[in-house]
C-alpha atoms as a printed R data frame, in Angstrom:
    type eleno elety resid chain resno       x       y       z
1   ATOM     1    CA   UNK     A     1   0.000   0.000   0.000
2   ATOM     2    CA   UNK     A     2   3.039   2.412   0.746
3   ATOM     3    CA   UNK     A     3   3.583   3.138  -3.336
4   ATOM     4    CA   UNK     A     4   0.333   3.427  -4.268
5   ATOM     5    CA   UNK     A     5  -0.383   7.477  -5.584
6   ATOM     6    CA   UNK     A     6  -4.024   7.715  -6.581
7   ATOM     7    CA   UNK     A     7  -3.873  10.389  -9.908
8   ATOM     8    CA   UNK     A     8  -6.614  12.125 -11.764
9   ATOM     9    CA   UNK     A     9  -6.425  14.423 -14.853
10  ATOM    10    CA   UNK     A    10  -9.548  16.475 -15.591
11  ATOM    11    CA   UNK     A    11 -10.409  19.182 -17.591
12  ATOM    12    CA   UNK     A    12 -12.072  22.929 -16.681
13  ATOM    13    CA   UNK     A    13 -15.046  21.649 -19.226
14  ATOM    14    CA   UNK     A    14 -15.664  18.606 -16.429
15  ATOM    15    CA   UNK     A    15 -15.378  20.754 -13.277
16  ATOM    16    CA   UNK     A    16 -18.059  23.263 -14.584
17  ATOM    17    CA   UNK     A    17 -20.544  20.869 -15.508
18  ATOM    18    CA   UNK     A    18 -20.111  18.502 -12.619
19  ATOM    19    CA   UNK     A    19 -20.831  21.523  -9.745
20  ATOM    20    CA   UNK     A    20 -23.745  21.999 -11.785
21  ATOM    21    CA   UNK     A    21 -24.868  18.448 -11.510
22  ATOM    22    CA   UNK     A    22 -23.757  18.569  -7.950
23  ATOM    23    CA   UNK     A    23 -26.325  21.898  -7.588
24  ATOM    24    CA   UNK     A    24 -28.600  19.884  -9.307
25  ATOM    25    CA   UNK     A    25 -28.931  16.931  -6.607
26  ATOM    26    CA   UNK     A    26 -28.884  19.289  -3.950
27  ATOM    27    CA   UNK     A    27 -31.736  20.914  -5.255
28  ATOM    28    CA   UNK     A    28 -33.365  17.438  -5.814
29  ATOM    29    CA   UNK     A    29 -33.068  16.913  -2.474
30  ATOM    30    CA   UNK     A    30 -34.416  19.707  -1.221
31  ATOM    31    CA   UNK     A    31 -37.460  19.775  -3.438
32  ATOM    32    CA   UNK     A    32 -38.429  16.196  -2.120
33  ATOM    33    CA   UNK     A    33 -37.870  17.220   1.442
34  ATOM    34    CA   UNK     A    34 -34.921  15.334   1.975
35  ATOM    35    CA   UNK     A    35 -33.662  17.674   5.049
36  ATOM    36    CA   UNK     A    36 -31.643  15.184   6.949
37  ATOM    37    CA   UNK     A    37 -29.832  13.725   3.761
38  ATOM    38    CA   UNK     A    38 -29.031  17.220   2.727
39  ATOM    39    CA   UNK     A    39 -27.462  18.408   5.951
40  ATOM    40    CA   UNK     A    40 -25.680  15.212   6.349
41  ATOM    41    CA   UNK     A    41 -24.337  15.503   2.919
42  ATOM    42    CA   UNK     A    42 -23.137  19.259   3.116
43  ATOM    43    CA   UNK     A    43 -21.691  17.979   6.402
44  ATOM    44    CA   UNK     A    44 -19.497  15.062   3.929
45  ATOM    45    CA   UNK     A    45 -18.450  17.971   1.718
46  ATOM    46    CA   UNK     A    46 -16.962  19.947   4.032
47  ATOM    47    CA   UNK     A    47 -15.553  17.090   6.227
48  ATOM    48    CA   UNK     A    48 -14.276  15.798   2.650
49  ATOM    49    CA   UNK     A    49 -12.386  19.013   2.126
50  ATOM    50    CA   UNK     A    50 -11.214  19.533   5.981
51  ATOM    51    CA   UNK     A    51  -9.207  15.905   5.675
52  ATOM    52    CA   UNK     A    52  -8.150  16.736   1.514
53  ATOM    53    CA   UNK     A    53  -6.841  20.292   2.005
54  ATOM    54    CA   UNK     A    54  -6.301  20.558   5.605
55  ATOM    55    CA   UNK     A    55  -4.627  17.282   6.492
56  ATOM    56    CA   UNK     A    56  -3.444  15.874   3.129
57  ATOM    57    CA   UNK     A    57  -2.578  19.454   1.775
58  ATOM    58    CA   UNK     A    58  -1.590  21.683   4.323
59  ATOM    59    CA   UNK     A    59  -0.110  19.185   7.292
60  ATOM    60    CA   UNK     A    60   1.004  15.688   5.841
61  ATOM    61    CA   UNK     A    61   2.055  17.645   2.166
62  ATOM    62    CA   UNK     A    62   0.878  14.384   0.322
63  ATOM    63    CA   UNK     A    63  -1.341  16.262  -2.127
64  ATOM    64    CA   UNK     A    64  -0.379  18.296  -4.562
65  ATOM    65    CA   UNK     A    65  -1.831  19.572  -8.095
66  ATOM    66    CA   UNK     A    66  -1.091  20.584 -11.068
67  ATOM    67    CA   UNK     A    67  -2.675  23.173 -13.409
68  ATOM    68    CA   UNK     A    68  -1.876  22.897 -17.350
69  ATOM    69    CA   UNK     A    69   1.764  21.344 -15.646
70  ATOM    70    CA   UNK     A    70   2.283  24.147 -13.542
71  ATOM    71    CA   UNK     A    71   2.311  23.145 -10.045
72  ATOM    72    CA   UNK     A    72  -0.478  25.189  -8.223
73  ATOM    73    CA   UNK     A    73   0.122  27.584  -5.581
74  ATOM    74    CA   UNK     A    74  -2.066  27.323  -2.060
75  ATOM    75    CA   UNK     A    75  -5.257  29.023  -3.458
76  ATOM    76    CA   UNK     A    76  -5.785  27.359  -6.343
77  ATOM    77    CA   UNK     A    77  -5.245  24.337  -4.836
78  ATOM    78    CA   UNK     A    78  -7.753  25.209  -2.281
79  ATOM    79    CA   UNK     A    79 -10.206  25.761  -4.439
80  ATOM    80    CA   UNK     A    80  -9.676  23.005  -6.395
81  ATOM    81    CA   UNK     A    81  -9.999  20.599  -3.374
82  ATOM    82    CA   UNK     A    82 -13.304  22.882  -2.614
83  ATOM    83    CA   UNK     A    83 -15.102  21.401  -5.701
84  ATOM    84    CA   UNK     A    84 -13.387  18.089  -5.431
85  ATOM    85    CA   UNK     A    85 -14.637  17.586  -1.709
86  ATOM    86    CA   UNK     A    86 -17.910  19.187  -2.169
87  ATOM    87    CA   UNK     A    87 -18.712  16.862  -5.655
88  ATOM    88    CA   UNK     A    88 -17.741  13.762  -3.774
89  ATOM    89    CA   UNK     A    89 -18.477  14.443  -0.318
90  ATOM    90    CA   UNK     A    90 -21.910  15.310  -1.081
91  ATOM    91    CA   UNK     A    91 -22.745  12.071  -3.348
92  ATOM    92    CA   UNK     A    92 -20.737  10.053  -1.783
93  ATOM    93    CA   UNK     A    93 -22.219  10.571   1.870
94  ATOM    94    CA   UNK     A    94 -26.156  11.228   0.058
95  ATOM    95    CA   UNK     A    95 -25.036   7.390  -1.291
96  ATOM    96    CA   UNK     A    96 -24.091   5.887   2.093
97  ATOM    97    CA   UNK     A    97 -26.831   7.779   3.986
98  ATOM    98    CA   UNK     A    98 -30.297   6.708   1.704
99  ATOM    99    CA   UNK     A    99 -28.899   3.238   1.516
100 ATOM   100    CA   UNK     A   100 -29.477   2.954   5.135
101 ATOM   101    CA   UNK     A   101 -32.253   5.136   5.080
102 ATOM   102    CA   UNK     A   102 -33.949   2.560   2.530
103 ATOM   103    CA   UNK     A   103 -35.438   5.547   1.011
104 ATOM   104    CA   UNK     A   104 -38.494   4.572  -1.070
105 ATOM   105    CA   UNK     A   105 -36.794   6.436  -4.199
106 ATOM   106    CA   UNK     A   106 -33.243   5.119  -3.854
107 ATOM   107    CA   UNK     A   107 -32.522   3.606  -7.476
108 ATOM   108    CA   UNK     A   108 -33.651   7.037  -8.854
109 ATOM   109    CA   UNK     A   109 -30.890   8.846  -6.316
110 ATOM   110    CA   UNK     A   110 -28.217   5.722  -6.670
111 ATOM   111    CA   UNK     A   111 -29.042   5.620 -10.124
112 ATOM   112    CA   UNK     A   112 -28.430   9.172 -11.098
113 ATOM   113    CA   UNK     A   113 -25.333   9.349  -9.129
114 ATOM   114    CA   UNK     A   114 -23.747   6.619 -10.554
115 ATOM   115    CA   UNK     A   115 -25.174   7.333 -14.030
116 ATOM   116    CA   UNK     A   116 -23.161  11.103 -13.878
117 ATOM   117    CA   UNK     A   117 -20.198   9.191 -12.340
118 ATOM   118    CA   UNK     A   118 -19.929   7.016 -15.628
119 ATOM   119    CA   UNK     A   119 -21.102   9.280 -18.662
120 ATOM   120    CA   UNK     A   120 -20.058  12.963 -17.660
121 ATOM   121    CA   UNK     A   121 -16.245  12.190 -18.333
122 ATOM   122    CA   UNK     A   122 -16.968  10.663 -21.127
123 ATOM   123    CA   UNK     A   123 -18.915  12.927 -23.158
124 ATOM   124    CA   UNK     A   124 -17.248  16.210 -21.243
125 ATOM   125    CA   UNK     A   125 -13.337  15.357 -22.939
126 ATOM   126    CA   UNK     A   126 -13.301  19.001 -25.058
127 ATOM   127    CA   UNK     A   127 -10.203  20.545 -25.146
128 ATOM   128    CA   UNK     A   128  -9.420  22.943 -21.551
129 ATOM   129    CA   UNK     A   129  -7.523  24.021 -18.804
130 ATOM   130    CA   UNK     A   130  -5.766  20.311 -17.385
131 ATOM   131    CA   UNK     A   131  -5.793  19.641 -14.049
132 ATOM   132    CA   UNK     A   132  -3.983  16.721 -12.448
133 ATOM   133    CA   UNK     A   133  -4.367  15.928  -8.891
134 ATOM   134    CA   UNK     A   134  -1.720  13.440  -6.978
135 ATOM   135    CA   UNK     A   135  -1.948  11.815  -3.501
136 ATOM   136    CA   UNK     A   136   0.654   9.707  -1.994
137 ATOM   137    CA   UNK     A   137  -0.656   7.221   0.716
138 ATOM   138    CA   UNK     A   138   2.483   5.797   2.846
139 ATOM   139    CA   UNK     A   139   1.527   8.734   5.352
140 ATOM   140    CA   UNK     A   140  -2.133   7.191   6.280
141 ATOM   141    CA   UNK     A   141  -3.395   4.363   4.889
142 ATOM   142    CA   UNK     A   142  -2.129   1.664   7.922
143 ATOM   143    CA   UNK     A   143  -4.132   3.823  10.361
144 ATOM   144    CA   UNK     A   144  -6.999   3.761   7.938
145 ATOM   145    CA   UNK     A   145  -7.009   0.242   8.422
146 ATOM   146    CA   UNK     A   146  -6.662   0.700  11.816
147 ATOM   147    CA   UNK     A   147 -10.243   3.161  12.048
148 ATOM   148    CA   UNK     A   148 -12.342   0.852  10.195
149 ATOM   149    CA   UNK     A   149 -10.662  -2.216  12.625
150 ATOM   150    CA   UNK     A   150 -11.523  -0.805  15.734
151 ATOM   151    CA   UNK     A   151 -15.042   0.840  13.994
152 ATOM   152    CA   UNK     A   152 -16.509  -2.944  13.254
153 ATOM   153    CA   UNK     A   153 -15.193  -3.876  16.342
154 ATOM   154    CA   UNK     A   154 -17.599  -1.222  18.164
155 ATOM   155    CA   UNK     A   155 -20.392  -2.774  16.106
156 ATOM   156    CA   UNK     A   156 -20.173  -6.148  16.829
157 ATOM   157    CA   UNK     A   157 -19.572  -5.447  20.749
158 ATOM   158    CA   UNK     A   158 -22.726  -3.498  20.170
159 ATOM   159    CA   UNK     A   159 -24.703  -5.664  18.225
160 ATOM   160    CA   UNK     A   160 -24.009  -8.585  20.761
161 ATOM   161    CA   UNK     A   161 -25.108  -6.520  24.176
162 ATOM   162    CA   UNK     A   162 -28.433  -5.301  22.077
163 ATOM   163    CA   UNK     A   163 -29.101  -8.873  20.506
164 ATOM   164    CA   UNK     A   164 -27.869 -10.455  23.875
165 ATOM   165    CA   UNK     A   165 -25.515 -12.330  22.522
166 ATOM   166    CA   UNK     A   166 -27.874 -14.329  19.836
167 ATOM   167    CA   UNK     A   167 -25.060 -13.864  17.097
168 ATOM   168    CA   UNK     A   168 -27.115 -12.553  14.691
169 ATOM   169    CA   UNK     A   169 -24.756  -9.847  13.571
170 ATOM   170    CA   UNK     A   170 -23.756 -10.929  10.016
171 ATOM   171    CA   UNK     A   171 -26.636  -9.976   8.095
172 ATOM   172    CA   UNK     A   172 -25.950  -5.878   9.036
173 ATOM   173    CA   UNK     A   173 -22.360  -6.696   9.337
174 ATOM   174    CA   UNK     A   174 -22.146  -7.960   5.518
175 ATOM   175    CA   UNK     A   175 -24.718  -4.781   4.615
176 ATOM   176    CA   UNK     A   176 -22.088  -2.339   6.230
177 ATOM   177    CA   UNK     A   177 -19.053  -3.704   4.256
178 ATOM   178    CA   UNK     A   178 -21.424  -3.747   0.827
179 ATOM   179    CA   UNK     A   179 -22.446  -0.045   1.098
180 ATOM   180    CA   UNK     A   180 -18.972   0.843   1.885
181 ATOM   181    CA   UNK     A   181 -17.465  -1.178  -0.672
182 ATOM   182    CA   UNK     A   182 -19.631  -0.807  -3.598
183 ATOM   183    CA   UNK     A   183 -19.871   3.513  -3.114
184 ATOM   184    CA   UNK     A   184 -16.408   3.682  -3.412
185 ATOM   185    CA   UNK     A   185 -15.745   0.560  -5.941
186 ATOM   186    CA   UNK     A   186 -18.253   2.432  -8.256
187 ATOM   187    CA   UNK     A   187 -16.827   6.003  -7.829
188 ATOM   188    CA   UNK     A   188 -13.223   4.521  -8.465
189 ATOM   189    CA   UNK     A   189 -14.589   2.376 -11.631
190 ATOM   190    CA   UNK     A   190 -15.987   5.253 -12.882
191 ATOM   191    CA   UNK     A   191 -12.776   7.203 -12.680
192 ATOM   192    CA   UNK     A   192 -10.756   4.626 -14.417
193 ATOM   193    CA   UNK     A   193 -13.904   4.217 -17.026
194 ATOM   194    CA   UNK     A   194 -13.712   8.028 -17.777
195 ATOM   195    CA   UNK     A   195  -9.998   7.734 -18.430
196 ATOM   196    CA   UNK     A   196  -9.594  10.228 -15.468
197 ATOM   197    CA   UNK     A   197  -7.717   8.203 -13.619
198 ATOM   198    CA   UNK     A   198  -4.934   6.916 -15.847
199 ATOM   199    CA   UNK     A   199  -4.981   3.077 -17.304
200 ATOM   200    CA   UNK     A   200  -2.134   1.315 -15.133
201 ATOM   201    CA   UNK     A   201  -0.953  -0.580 -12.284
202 ATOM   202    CA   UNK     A   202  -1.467   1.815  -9.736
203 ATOM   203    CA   UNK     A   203  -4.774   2.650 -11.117
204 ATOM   204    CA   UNK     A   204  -6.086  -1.090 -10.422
205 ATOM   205    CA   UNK     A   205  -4.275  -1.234  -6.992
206 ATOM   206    CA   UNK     A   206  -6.037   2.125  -6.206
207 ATOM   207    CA   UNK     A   207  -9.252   0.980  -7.083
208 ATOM   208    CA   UNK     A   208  -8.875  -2.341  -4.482
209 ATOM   209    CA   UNK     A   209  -7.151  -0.698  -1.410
210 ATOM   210    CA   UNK     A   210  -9.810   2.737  -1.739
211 ATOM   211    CA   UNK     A   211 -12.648   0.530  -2.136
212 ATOM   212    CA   UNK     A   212 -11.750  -1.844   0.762
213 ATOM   213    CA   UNK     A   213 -10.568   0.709   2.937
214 ATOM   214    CA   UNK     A   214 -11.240   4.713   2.486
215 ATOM   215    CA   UNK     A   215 -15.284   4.813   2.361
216 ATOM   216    CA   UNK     A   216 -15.672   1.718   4.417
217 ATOM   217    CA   UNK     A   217 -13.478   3.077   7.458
218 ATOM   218    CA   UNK     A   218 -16.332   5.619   8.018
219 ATOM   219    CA   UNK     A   219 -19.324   3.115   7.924
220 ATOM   220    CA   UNK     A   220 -19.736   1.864  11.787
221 ATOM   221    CA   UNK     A   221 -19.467   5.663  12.949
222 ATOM   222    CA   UNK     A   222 -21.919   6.775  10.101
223 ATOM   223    CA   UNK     A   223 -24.435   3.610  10.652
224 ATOM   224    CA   UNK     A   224 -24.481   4.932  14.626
225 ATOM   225    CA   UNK     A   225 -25.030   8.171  13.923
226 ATOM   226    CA   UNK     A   226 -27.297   7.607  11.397
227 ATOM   227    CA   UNK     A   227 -29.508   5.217  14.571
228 ATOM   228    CA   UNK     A   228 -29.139   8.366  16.534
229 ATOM   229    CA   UNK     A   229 -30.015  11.188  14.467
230 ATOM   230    CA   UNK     A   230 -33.072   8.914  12.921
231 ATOM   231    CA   UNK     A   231 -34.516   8.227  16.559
232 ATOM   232    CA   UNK     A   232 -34.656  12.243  17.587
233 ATOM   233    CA   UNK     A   233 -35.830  13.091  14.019
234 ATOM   234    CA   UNK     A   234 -37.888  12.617  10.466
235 ATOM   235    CA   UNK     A   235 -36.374  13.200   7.246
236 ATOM   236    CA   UNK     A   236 -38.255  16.968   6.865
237 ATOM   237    CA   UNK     A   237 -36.064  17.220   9.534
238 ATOM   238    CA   UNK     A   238 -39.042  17.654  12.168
239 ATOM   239    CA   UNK     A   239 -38.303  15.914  16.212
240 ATOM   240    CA   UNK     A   240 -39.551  12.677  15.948
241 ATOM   241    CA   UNK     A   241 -43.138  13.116  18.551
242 ATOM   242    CA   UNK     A   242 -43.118  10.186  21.342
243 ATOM   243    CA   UNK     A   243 -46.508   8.512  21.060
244 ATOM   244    CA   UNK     A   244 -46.886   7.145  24.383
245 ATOM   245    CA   UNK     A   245 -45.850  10.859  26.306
246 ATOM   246    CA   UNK     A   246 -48.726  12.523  24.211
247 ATOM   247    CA   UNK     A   247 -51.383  14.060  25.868
């Protein structure tokens, strides 16, 4: 895992129209009164760009870009990592979070996601501005791995004490580990489709260790808070009324 450097090259023509489409779901959202989904995704987008710019960036200086071969300066790279965090934060975290919502539209949501994931870069290669983006991963990936260890752990200590022991984790266990798999599997797939990331070695070996590891890290935490937020509140966002304290 310590020579693996996860590369895209994209062009100005992409990054235009996909914070459109990304303005686009929002709105979605919103019109169909998806409150909860909406703040949770914001709240990926920005947590998205905290780790990118703030950790990779500015303190662990494992990221770095380039802009028609010119390395970029701090701004631009901000801003950069801004759309880059907010596009994949948002989907990525809207993906996790009506999966184990069930919502009763999910294909249309999973469906459209995955659908702009596959055809934008595709049809959006005009001649533009480049942009390549680089990320080394000696600096974090073993305490990744560590994260999403200790993470399942806390879920199957949990599931036990709630299920008393009856060992009847696997089901939500293997459900976990699919929706954190397959979100990432699909968004690196699509990136290799697209030809933004480039056709090699690294490319396959960062499309196994990102997909096993980097979403699915996060899905214990997010499946507890998603229990918690979901027991105090409906998806309009409204307090969830206890029945048997009315009057």
């Amino acid at each position: 895992m310590n020579d693996i450097i996860p590369t895209r090259s994209f062009n100005l023509a992409y990054l235009i129209a996909d914070s459109v489409f990304v303005l686009a779901f929002v709105l979605a959202l919103i019109l169909a009164k998806r409150k909860v989904t909406l703040l949770w995704s914001l709240f990926g987008g920005v947590l998205y760009w905290i780790v990118d710019f703030v950790y990779f960036y500015l303190i662990s200086q494992s990221r770095t870009i380039y802009v028609d071969g010119v390395l970029a300066d701090a701004w631009t790279t901000c801003l950069v990592l801004i759309w880059m965090s907010l596009s994949y934060g948002i989907t990525n975290f809207a993906f996790i979070w009506l999966c184990l919502s069930k919502d009763k539209r999910l294909p249309y949501w999973i469906g459209s996601i995955i659908a702009w994931w596959l055809l934008a870069p595709l049809f959006l290669n005009v001649p533009s501005v480049t942009i390549k983006t680089m990320r080394t991963t000696s600096a974090y990936h073993y305490p990744m791995l560590v994260i999403l260890l200790v993470g399942y752990a806390l879920f199957i200590v949990w599931d036990q004490v709630k299920n008393k022991a009856k060992w009847n984790t696997l089901p939500l266990f293997l459900k976990l580990n699919v929706i954190g798999i397959s979100v990432q599997l699909l968004w690196e797939a699509a990136l290799f489709i697209g030809g933004i990331r480039p056709h090699n070695e690294l490319s396959y070996q960062t499309l196994i260790v990102d997909s096993l590891i980097e979403t699915n890290l996060g899905m214990p935490y997010i499946f507890f808070i998603h229990l918690f937020v979901y027991r105090r509140f409906q998806e309009d966002g409204k307090r969830v009324v206890n029945r048997g304290s009315e009057a």
